[in-house]
NUMI-343599 format. One record per residue (C-alpha): x, y negated, z; residue in three letters; residue number from 1. Coordinates in steps of 0.2 Angstrom, whole numbers. Layout:
<sites>
       x       y       z   code   pos
       X       Y       Z    ala   NUM
...
</sites>
This chain:
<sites>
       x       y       z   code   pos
       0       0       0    unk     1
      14     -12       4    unk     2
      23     -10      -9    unk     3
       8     -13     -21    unk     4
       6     -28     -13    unk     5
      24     -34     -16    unk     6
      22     -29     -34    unk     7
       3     -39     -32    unk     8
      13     -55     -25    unk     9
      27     -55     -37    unk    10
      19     -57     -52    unk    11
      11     -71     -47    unk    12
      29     -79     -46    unk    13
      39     -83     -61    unk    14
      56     -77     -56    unk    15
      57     -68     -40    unk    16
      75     -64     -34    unk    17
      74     -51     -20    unk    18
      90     -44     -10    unk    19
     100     -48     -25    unk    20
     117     -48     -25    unk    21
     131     -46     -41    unk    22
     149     -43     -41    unk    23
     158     -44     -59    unk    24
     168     -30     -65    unk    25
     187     -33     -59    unk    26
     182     -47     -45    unk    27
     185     -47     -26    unk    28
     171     -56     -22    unk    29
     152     -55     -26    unk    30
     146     -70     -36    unk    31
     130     -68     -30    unk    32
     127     -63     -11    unk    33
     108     -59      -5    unk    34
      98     -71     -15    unk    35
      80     -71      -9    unk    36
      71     -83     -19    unk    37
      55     -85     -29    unk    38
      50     -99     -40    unk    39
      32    -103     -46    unk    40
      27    -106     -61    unk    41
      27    -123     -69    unk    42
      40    -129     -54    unk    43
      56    -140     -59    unk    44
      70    -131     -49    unk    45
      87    -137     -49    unk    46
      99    -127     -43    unk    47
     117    -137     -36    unk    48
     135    -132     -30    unk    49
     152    -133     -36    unk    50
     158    -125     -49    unk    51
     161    -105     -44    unk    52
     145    -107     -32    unk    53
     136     -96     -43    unk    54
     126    -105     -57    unk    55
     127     -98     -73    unk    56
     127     -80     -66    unk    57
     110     -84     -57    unk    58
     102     -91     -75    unk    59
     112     -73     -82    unk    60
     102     -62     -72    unk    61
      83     -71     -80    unk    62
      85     -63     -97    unk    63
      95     -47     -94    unk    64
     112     -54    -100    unk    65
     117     -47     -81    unk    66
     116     -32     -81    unk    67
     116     -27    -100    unk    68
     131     -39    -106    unk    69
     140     -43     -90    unk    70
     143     -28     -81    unk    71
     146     -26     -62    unk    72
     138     -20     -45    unk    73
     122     -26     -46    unk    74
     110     -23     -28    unk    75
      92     -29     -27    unk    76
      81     -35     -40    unk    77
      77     -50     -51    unk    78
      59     -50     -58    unk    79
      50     -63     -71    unk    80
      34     -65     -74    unk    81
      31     -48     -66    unk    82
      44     -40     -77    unk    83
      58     -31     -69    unk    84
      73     -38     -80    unk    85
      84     -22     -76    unk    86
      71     -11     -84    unk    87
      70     -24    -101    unk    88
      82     -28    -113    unk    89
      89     -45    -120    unk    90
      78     -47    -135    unk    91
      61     -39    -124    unk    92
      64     -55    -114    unk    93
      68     -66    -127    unk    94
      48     -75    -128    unk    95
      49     -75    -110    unk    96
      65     -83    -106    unk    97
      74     -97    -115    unk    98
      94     -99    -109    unk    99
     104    -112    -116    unk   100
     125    -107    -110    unk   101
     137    -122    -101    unk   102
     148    -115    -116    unk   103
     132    -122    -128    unk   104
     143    -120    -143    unk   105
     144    -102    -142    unk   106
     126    -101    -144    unk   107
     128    -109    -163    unk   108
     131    -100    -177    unk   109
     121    -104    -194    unk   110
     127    -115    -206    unk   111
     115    -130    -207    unk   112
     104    -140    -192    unk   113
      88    -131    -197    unk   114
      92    -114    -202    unk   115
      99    -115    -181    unk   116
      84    -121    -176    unk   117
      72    -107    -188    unk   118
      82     -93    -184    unk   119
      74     -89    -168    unk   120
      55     -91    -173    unk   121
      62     -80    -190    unk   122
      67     -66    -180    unk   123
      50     -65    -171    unk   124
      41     -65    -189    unk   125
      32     -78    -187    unk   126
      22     -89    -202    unk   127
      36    -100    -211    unk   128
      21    -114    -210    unk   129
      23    -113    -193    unk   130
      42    -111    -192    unk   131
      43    -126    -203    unk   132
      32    -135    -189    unk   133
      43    -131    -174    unk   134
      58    -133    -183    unk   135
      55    -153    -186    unk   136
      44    -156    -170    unk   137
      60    -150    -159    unk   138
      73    -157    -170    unk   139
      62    -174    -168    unk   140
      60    -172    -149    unk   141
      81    -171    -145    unk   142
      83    -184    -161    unk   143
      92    -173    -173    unk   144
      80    -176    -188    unk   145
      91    -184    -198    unk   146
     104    -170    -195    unk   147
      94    -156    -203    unk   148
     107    -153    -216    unk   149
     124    -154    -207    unk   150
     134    -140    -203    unk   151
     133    -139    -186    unk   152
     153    -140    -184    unk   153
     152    -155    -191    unk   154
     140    -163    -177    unk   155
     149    -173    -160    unk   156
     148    -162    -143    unk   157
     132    -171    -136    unk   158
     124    -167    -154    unk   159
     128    -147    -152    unk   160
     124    -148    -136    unk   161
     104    -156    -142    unk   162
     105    -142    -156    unk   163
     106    -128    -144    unk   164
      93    -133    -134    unk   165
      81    -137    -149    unk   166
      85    -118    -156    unk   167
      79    -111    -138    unk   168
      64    -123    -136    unk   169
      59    -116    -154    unk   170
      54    -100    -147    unk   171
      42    -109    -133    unk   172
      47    -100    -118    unk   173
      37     -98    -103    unk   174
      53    -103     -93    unk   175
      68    -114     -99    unk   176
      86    -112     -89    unk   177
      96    -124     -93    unk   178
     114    -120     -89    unk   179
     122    -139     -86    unk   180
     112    -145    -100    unk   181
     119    -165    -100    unk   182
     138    -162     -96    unk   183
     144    -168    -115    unk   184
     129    -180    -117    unk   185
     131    -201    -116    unk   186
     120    -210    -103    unk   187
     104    -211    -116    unk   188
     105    -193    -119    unk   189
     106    -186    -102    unk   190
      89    -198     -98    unk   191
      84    -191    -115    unk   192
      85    -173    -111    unk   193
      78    -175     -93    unk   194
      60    -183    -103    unk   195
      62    -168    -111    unk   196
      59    -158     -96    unk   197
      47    -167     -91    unk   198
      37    -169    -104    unk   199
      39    -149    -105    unk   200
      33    -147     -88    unk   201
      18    -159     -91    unk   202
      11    -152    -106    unk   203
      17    -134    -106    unk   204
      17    -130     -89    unk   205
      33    -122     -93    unk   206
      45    -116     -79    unk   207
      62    -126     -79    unk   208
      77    -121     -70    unk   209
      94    -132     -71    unk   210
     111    -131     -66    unk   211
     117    -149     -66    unk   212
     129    -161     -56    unk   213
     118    -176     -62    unk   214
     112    -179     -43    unk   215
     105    -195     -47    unk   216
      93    -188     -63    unk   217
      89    -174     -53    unk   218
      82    -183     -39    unk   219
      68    -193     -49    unk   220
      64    -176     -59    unk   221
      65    -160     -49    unk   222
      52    -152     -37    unk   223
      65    -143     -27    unk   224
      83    -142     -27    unk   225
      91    -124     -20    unk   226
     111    -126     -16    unk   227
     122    -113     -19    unk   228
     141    -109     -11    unk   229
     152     -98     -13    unk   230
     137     -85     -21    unk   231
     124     -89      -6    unk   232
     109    -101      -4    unk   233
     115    -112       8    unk   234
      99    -124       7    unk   235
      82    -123      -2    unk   236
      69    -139      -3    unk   237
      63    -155      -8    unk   238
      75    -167     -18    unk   239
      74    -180      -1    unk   240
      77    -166      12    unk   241
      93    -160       2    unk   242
     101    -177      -4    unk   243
     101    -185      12    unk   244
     115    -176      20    unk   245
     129    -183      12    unk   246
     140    -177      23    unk   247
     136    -160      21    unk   248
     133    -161       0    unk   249
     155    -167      -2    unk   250
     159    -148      10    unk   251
     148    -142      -7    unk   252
     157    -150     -18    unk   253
     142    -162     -25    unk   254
     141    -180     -27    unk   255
     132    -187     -12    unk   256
     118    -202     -21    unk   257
     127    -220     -19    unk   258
     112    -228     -14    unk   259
     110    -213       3    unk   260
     128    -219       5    unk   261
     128    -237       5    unk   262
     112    -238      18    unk   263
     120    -226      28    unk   264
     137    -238      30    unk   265
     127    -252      35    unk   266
     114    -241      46    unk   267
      99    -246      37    unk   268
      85    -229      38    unk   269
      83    -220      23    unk   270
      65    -223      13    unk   271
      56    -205      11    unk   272
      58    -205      -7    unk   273
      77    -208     -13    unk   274
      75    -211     -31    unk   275
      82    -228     -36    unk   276
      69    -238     -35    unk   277
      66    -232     -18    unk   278
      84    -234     -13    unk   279
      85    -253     -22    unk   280
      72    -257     -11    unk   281
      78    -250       5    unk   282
      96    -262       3    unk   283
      84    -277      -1    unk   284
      77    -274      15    unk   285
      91    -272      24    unk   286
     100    -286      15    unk   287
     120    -283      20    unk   288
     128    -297      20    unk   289
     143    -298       8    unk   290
     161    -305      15    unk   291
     164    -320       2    unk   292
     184    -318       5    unk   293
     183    -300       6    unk   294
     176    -301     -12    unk   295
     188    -315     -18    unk   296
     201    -301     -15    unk   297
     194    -289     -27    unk   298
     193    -301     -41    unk   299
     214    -305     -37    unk   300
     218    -288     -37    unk   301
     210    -288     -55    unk   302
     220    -303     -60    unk   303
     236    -295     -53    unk   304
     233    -281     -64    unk   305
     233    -290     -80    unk   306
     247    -299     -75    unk   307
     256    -284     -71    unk   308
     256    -278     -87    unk   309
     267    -274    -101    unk   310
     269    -279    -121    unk   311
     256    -271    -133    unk   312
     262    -253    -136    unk   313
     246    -248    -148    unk   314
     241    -263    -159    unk   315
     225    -260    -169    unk   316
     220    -274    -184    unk   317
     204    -271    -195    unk   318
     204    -252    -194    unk   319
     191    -243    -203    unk   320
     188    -226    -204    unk   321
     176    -217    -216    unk   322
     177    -196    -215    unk   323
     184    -187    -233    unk   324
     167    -179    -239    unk   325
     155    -191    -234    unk   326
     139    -194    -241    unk   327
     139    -210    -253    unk   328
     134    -225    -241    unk   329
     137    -215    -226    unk   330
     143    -230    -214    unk   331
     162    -229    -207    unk   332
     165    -220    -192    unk   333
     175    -237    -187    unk   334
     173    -252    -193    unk   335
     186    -266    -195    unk   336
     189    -264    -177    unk   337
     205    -276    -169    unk   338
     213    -272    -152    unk   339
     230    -270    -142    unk   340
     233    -258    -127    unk   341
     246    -263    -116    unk   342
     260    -255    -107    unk   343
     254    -250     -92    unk   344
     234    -250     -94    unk   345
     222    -237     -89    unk   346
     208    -238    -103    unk   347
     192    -233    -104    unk   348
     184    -232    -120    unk   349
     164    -231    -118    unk   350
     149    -226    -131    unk   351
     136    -216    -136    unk   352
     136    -201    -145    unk   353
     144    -205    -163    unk   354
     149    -221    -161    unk   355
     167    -218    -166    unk   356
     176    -219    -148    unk   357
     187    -202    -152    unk   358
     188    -206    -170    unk   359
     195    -223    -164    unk   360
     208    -215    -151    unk   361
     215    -200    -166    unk   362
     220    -214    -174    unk   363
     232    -219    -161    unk   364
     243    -205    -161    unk   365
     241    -201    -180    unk   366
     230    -188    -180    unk   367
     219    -197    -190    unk   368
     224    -210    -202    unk   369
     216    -228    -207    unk   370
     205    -230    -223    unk   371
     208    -249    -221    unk   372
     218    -259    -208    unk   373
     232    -251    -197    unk   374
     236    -245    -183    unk   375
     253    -247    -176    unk   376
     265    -241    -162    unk   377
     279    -252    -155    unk   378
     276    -261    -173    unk   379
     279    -247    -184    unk   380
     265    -242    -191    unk   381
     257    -223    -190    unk   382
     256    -221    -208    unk   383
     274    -224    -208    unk   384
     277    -211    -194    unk   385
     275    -193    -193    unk   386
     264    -186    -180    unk   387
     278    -175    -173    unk   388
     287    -195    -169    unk   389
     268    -199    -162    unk   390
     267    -183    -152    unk   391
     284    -188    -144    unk   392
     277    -205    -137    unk   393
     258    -202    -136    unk   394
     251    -187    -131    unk   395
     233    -180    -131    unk   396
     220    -171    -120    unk   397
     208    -163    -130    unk   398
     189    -162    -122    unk   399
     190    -144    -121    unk   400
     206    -137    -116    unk   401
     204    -119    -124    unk   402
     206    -129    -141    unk   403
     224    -133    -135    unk   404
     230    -118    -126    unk   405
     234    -103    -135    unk   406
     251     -91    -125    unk   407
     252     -79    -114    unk   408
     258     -87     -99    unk   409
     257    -104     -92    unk   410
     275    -106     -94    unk   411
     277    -103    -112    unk   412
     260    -114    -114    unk   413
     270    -131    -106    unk   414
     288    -125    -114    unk   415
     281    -124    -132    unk   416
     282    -143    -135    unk   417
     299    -145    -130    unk   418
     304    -128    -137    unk   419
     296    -137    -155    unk   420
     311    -151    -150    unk   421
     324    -138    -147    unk   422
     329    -146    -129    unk   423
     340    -137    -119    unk   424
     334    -122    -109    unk   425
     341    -130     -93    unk   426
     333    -146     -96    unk   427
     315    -137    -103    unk   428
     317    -126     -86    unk   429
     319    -145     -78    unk   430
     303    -153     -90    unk   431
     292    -135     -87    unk   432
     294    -137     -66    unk   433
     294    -155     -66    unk   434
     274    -155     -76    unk   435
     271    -140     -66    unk   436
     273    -150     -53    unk   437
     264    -165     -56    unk   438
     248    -154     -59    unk   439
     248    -145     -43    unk   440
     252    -129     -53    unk   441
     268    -123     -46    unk   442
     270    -104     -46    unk   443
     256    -104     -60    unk   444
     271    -100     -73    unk   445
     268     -81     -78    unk   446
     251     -83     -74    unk   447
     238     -81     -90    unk   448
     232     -96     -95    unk   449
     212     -90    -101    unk   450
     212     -81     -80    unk   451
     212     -98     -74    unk   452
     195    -110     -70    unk   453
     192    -124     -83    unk   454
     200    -136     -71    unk   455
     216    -124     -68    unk   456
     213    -125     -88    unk   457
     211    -143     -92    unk   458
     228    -146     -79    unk   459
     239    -134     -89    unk   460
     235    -145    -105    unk   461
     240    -157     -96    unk   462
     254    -152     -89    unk   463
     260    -145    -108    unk   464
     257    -164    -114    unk   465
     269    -170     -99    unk   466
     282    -161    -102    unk   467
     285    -170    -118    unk   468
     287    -188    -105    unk   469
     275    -197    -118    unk   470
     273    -217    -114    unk   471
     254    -215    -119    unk   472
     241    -202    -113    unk   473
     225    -200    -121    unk   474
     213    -190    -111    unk   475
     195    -185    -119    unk   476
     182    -183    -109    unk   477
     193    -176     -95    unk   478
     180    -173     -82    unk   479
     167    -163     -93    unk   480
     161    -148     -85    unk   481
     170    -150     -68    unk   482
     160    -152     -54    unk   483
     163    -164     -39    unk   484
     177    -159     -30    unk   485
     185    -155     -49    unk   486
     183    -171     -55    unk   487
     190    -180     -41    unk   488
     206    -169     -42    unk   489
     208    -173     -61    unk   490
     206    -191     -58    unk   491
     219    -192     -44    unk   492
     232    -185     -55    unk   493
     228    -196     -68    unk   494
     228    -211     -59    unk   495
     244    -205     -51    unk   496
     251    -205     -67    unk   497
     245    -220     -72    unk   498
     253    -227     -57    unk   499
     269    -220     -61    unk   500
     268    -231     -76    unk   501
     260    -220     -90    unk   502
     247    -230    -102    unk   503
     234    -222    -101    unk   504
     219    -222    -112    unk   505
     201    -211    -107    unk   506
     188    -207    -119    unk   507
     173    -203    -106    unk   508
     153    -203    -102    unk   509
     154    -205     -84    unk   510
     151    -221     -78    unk   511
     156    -221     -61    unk   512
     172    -212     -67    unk   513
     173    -228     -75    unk   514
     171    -240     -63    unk   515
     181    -229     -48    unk   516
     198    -228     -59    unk   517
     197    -238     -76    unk   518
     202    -254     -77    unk   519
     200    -261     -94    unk   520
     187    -253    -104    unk   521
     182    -253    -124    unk   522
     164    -252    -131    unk   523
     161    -245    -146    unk   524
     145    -245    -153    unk   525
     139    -238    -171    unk   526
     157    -238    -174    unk   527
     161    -257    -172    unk   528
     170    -265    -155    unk   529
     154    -274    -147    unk   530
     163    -278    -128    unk   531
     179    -275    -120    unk   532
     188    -282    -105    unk   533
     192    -278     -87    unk   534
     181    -267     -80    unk   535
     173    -278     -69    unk   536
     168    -291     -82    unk   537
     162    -278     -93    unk   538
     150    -269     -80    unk   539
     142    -286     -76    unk   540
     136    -286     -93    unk   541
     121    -274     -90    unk   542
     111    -280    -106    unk   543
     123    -280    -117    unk   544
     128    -263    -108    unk   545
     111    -256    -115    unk   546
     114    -259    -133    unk   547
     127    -247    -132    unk   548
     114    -234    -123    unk   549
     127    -236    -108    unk   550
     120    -239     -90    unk   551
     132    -242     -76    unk   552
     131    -232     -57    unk   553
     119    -236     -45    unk   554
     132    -247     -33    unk   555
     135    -259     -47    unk   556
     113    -262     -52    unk   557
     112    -266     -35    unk   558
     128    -277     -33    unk   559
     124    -284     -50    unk   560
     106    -292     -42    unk   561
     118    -301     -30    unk   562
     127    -310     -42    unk   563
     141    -300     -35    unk   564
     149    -285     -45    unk   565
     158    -269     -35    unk   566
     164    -255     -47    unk   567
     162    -243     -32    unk   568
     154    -236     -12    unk   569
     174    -239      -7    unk   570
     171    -259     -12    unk   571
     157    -261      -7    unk   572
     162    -255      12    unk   573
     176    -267      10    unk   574
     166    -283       8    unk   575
     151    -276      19    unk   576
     152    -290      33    unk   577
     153    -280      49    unk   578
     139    -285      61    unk   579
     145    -284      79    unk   580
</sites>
């Protein structure tokens, strides 16, 4: 009887997790540990923690992919919709359950935009009318219309990212897990991907579970929030009940809400909701007071800055780009745009999707070369130097660093540059320890690269970059995918490097990234320069900000209303005046 009544109960759930816990083939640990959880139909769920708390194998266990792909221990069960996913395969699930990866590009395959987006629906036999009908109502809804006839390797990382989700949502499943669905997406299209949900869960009724590190975005759009560490459920509840303990989120390894921090400083009560409107209006209430020398000091550190600086290393006049292969009247990728990076800077170059920030920077270190204009180092222009020169001088990041890694050993992967120089062995030992070193990665050396964490990952690109001593590091988008904790330890080490007098120029999404570390910044917008300056000036300039689909973090709206303009919480404790 009881046990008819569990079965009764659970398929009146959508996913029901019960006694589950998983441990991958090879590992010491379990990735999952006893996860009792049950999710009703039609709820948002977003499920937090730091990267290795457990996500993406939780979202594995909805469609089958654990245990039929992904082998392992597996105890307990996981059921959908009543279905007990052990007992189904993949496909049986495949109406049922609609799973877009972190590693989105792995789900892409076809060779145009539509025939992606079809080739679901065409594999459930359904009538080419109403194939055609889905294809160009979800190709409309994450704005890929126009992009119906590109390859799909041709389109930028946020637009791969908008096609994988439009070729799941083809298929209209009755649950959506969205595996860190925003991390390669500009402001505009994290807020456009979050409507998405919503208007999902509004007129579907569709059950959504996300994996996401966007703490703010989350807040104003789940109905829960269930936290994982270390492969457990370490709290389960409303949005408000989990993001005000800020003290306890950082031990997780998420990003505590700056607007829970900054009324916590000053001792002001938290509001019951803490979206941002909720939270603006908690801080007007409270009104801190700001310390008019306290501030005057922050804007002569900025002035310092600039007067710190060195000559123009990377002088840019009237570049234009325009891709080989093009469509006739296709506009350039960059268009006559003019600027100098100095000796010294730390850049941040800002834009949406597309508007030509890393076709802008490839042409700094001759990956790419002008259609018109120039672009020159120390006043020789790349045109008329090889890119192995420009690699000795300037070296690059790539977004993802398993485009750049490719030994069999850490070692071998930081030597190689300097083995392409034929240095000596002595002083490549020397170069290897030295970037090893600087990257916390000592003792990594006969380790395998592609055993290591994406951070672990991204610092070994790094350190193979180092080891060359270039003037000018170019990091893209050197905080995607990492979670909290990750991204903070990447952006120590770059600013330590900056310190110790690398230029250094960032291609990046993150906003607060931004304003915490960068101190100049370039906006690019449909391929043409439309603001730069120090980072301060530039995040005053809200509206025109929002032409570029660029927003700036919470600290600085609210600072901004104030006629005043802090970049982070850490300024805005500073010029706090302390009541006695």
């Amino acid at each position: 009887m009881q046990a008819r009544k569990d079965r009764e109960c659970t398929r009146l759930k959508a996913v029901v997790w019960k006694n589950f816990s998983f441990l991958y083939r090879g590992e010491a640990d379990d990735a999952l540990h006893d996860i009792n959880l049950a999710i009703e139909p039609g709820q948002f769920v977003a499920v937090v923690g730091a990267s290795g708390a457990g996500k993406s194998t939780l979202s594995f266990t909805l469609n089958g992919l654990i245990p039929h792909f992904q082998k392992g221990r597996l105890t307990g069960t996981v059921t959908v919709f009543g279905k007990d996913v052990q007992q189904k395969k993949v496909n049986d699930m495949a109406q049922d359950v609609g799973l877009v990866f972190q590693d989105f590009e792995s789900q892409l395959f076809s060779t145009n935009v539509k025939l992606e987006v079809a080739f679901g629906p065409e594999n459930f036999e359904l009538p080419w009318q109403e194939i055609d009908e889905r294809v160009k109502a979800w190709l409309q809804n994450v704005g890929l219309e126009e992009f119906q006839d590109r390859d799909p390797s041709s389109l930028s990382g946020g637009q791969k990212q908008r096609l994988a989700i439009a070729s799941v949502l083809a298929l209209k499943p009755k649950l959506l897990s969205l595996d860190e669905p925003t991390t390669d997406l500009d402001p505009e299209g994290k807020d456009h991907i979050f409507r998405i949900a919503h208007q999902l869960k509004r007129e579907t009724d569709m059950t959504i579970i996300m994996a996401e590190h966007e703490t703010e975005r989350i807040m104003g759009a789940a109905d829960r929030v269930v936290v994982l560490d270390r492969g457990q459920i370490v709290m389960d509840g409303t949005p408000a009940d989990v993001f005000s303990q800020t003290e306890q989120l950082r031990q997780w390894g998420i990003a505590p809400l700056q607007g829970v921090e900054l009324l916590e400083e000053i001792g002001a009560p938290l509001p019951e909701q803490l979206t941002e409107e909720h939270l603006l209006e908690a801080l007007d209430q409270a009104a801190p007071r700001i310390d008019e020398a306290q501030y005057k000091k922050l804007l002569d550190g900025d002035s310092a800055y600039v007067q710190s600086l060195g000559e123009p290393l990377v002088e840019v006049k009237e570049l234009t780009h325009v891709y080989s292969g093009a469509p006739p009247g296709t506009p350039p990728a960059v268009d006559r745009v003019s600027l100098d990076i100095q000796k010294g800077d730390f850049v941040a170059v800002l834009g949406q999707n597309g508007s030509g920030k890393t076709t802008l920077v490839k042409h700094f270190n001759g990956l790419l070369k002008p259609t018109a204009g120039t672009v020159s180092f120390r006043k020789k222009t790349t045109e008329d130097t090889s890119i192995y020169e420009l690699g000795q001088h300037i070296g690059y990041v790539f977004q993802n660093p398993d485009h750049q890694i490719f030994a069999e050993t850490v070692f071998d992967e930081v030597a190689f540059g300097c083995r392409m120089q034929r240095l000596p062995e002595e002083e490549l030992n020397v170069r290897v320890a030295d970037a090893l070193e600087a990257v916390s990665l000592s003792g990594y050396e006969e380790r395998d690269p592609f055993s290591l964490t994406k951070g672990e990952r991204q610092r070994v690109a790094v350190a193979s970059v180092l080891s060359l001593k270039p003037e000018v590091l170019i990091f893209d988008e050197p905080t995607t995918g990492l979670d909290y904790r990750q991204q903070r330890s990447m952006m120590g080490l770059i600013q330590k490097l900056n310190e110790e007098g690398h230029t250094v120029i960032m291609v990046t999404h993150q906003m607060d990234i931004v304003a915490e570390y960068a101190k100049r910044v370039i906006v690019m917008k449909d391929g043409k320069l439309l603001l730069q300056g120090r980072t301060r000036e530039v995040f005053a300039q809200e509206d025109v900000l929002k032409q570029a689909h660029l927003d700036v973090p919470f600290v600085t709206r609210w600072s901004n209303r104030l006629q005043k303009t802090l970049l982070s919480v850490a300024e805005a404790k500073r010029v706090f005046v302390k009541e006695a």
